[in-house]
N, C-alpha and C positions, 0 to 999 in steps of 0.2 A: 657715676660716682665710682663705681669699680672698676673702669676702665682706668681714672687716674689713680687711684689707689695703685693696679697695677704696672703705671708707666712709673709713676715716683720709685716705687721698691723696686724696677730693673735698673734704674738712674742708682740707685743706692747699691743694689749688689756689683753694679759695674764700677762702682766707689767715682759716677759723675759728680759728685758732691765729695771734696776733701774729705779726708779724715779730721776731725775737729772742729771744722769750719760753720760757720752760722748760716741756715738756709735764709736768704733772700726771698720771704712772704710773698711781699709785695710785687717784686722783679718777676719771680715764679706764676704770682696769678697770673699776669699780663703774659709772659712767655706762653703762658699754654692756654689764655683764655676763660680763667673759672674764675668764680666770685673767691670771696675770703672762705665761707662757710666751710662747702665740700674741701676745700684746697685744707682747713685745719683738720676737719675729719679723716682726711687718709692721713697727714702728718701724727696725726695722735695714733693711728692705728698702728705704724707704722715703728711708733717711739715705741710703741705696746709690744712690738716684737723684737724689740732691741736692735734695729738697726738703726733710729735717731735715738740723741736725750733731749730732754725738753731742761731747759735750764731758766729758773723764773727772771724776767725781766732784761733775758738772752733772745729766749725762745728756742727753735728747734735747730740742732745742730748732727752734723754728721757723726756718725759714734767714730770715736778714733778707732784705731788699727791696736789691738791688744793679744800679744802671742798668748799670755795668760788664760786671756779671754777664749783663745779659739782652742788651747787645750782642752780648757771648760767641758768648751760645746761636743768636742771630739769623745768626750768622759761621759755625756750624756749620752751623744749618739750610741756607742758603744754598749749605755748600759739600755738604753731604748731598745735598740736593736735584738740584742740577746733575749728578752725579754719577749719579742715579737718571735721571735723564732722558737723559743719556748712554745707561745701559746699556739703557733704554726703546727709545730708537731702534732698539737692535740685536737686543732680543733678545724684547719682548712683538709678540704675535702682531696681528693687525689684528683678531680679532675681541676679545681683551682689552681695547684701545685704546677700540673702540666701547661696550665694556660702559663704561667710563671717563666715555663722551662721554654716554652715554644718562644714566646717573645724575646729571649736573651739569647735564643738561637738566631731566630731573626736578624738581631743588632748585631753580632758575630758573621752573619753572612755580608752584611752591607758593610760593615768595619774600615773598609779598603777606601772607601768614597763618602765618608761622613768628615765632617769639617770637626773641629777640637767642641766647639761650643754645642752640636746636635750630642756627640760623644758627650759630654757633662749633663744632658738634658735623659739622654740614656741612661745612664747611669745612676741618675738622679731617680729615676722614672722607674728602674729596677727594684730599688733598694725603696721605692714609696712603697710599691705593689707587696715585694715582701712582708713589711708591714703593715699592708690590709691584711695579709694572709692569718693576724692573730686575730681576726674579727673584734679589733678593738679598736676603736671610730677616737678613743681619746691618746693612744698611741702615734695615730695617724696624723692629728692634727698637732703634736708636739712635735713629729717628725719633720714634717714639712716646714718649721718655724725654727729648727736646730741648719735644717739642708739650707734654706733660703741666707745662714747669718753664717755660712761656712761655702757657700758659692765658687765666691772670688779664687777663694785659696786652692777649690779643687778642681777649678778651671784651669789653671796654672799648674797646677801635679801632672793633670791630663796631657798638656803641652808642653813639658819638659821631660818628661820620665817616659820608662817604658813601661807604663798603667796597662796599656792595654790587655797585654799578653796576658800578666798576673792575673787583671781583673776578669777578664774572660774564663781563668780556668776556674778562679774563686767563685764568682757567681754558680757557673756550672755546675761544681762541686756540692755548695750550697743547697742548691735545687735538689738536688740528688739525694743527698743527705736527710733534707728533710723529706722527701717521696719516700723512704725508707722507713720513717721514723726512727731516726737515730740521731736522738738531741745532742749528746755528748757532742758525737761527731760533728755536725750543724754547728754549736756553740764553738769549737775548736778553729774551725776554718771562720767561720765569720769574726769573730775577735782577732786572730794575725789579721786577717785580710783589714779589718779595720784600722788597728796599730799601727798599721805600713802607712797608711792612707795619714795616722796622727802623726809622727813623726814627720811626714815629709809638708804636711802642714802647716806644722808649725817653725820647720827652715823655710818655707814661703814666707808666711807671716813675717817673720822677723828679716826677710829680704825686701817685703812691701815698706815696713816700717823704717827700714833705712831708706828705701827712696826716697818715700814720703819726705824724708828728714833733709834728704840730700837738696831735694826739690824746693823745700820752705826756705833753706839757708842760700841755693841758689838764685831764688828770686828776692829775698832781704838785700843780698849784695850789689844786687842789679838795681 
């Protein structure tokens, strides 16, 4: 069961299923072999994290592409984040912090030889750990459900922009800052570093959303 749970929602953050579009129940089971049961239970779990809607006597459909939308999320992460680094300051240990700092050393050394998508997975993976670091298990798991419906868009920041450099010195910084205990500081760099990150989000977004559108009106005509 959690195995499809987690193919359906890479199928989704890789936007395999249109934006808008009606999933195909039926087509779906038989594509991948599972009865109706499981196959509704990841679907529903799945609506639960806002990456389908369930619409009555539609069914489950792909969540469109909404720049609105992924401001939203970028306003949460943001105030998520801050909030984590708050309770970072106060409450993970200095050898936690270190474990933090070594690992984004790490991804910095290999940097040269990671492909765009291990890079998103890094970076993804950074900013989760961060937010264990406020020892709050219900930050974590709102984190991970904000990262999961903002994906797409910073898979494409990563491979178009020159992310790296930035985000290398901002994590670093970060780390540092809180090993310090100096919240201001911490809060300071991590909110630009995130704003950069919103902004160019939301010019993806609104570049997906034209394809999308380019792509529906190309195949009507055809």
């Amino acid at each position: 069961m959690e195995r499809l749970y987690l193919a359906l929602r890479e199928r989704c953050m890789r936007y395999d299923f249109k934006p808008g579009a009606r999933i195909n129940e039926q087509a779906l089971g038989r594509e991948l072999g599972v009865s109706r049961a499981p196959l509704r239970e990841a679907l529903n779990r799945l609506a639960a994290e806002g990456l389908l809607d369930f619409v009555m006597n539609k069914g489950f459909l792909r969540k469109a592409i909404s720049v609105d939308e992924v401001f939203d999320l970028y306003q949460v992460r943001i105030a998520l984040e801050r909030r984590a680094v708050l309770l970072a300051v106060q409450r993970a240990s200095d050898e936690e912090i270190a474990v933090l700092g070594i690992y984004w050393q790490l991804v910095m050394a290999a940097s040269d030889d990671l492909a765009t998508a291990d890079m998103v997975l890094a970076d993804e993976e950074f900013h989760r750990h961060l937010v264990a670091l406020s020892h709050n298990k219900e930050l974590v798991a709102f984190m991970d459900i904000v990262t999961r419906r903002i994906h797409v868009a910073r898979h494409v920041d990563i491979e178009q922009s020159d992310w790296n450099d930035r985000a290398f010195e901002a994590h670093a910084r970060i780390v540092a800052l809180i090993a310090q205990r100096d919240t201001v500081g911490a809060l300071e760099v991590l909110t630009a570093h995130i704003d950069m990150s919103l902004h160019r989000a939301v010019q993806i977004t609104r570049e997906m959303v034209a394809r999308f559108f380019l792509v529906e009106a190309g195949a009507s005509r055809g």
